[in-house]
C-alpha positions in Angstrom: -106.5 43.2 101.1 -107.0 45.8 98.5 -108.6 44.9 94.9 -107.8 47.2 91.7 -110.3 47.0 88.2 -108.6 48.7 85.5 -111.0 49.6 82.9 -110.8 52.0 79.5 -108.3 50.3 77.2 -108.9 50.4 73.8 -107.7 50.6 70.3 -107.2 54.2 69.5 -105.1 56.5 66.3 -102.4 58.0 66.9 -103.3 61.6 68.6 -106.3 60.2 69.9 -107.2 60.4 73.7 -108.1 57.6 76.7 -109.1 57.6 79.8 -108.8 54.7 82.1 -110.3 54.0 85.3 -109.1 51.7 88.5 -111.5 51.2 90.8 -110.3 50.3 94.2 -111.9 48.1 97.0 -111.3 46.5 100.2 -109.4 48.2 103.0 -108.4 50.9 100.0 -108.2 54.4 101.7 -106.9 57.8 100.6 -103.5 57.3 102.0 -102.4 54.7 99.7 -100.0 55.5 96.8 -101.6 54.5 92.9 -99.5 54.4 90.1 -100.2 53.6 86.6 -97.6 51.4 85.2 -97.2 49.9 81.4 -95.8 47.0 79.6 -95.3 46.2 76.2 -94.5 42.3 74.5 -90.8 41.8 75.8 -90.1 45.1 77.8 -90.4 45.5 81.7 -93.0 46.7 83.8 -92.7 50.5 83.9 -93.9 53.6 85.7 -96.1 55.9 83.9 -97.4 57.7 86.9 -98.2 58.3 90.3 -100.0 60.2 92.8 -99.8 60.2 96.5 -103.1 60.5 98.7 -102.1 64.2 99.6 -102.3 64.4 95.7 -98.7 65.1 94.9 -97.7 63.4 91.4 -94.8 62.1 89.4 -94.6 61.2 85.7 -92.5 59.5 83.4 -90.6 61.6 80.9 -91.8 60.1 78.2 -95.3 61.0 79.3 -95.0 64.2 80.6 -97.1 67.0 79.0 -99.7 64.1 77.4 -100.8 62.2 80.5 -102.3 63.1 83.7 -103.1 60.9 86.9 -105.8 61.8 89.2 -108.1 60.1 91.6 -111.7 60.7 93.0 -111.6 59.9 97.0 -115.4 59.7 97.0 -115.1 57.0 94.4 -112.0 55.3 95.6 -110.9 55.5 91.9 -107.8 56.5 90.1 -107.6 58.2 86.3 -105.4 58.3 83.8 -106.2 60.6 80.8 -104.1 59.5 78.0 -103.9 62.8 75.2 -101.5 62.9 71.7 -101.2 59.0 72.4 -98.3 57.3 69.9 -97.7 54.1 68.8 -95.3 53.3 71.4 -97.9 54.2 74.0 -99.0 50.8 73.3 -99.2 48.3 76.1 -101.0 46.8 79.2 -101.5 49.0 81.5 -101.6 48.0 85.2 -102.9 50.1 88.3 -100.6 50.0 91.8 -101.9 50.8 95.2 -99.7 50.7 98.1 -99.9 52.2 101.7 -96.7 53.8 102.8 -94.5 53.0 104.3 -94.5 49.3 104.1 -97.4 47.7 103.5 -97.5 45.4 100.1 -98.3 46.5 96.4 -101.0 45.4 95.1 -102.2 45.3 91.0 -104.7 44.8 89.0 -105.3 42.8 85.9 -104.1 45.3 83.3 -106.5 46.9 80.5 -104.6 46.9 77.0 -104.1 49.9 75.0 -103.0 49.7 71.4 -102.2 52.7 69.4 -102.7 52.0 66.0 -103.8 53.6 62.6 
């Protein structure tokens, strides 16, 4: 079993900046996949981004250039520094850890970030 704390959501202006945290726990190692995923009041669950334990990552477009993930192996914890945030970066945002190839997601309980002047 693996256990994920998001922290770090907030209200913030537009073009401000966030960082959140997930802490991870259990039998969380360095091999497992995170992902940062977002969802807004009546869209679907969707990727933001992701980084591998050999540190390879993957963003979605809408994203790219503003966010970064990263992730502190000492601290078992994943980032996600949020920069020129928008209104429609507005949303729960959820942290994913999976082991590859097969072993089961697991989340967290989502940290809300509203983006709002």
């Amino acid at each position: 079993q693996v256990q994920l704390v998001e922290s770090g959501g907030a209200l913030v202006q537009p073009g401000g900046s966030l960082r959140l945290s997930c802490a991870a726990s259990g039998s969380f190692d360095k091999w497992y996949v995170t992902a940062w995923y977002r969802q807004a009041p009546g869209d679907q669950r969707e990727l933001v981004a992701a980084v591998t334990g050999g540190g390879v990552t993957n963003y979605a477009d809408s994203v790219k250039g503003r966010f970064t993930i990263s992730r502190d192996h000492t601290k078992n914890t994943v980032y996600l520094q949020m920069n020129s945030l928008k209104p429609e970066d507005t949303a729960v945002y959820y942290c994913k850890a999976q082991k590859p190839p097969f072993g089961p997601p697991y989340w967290g309980q989502g940290t809300q970030v509203t983006v709002s002047s």
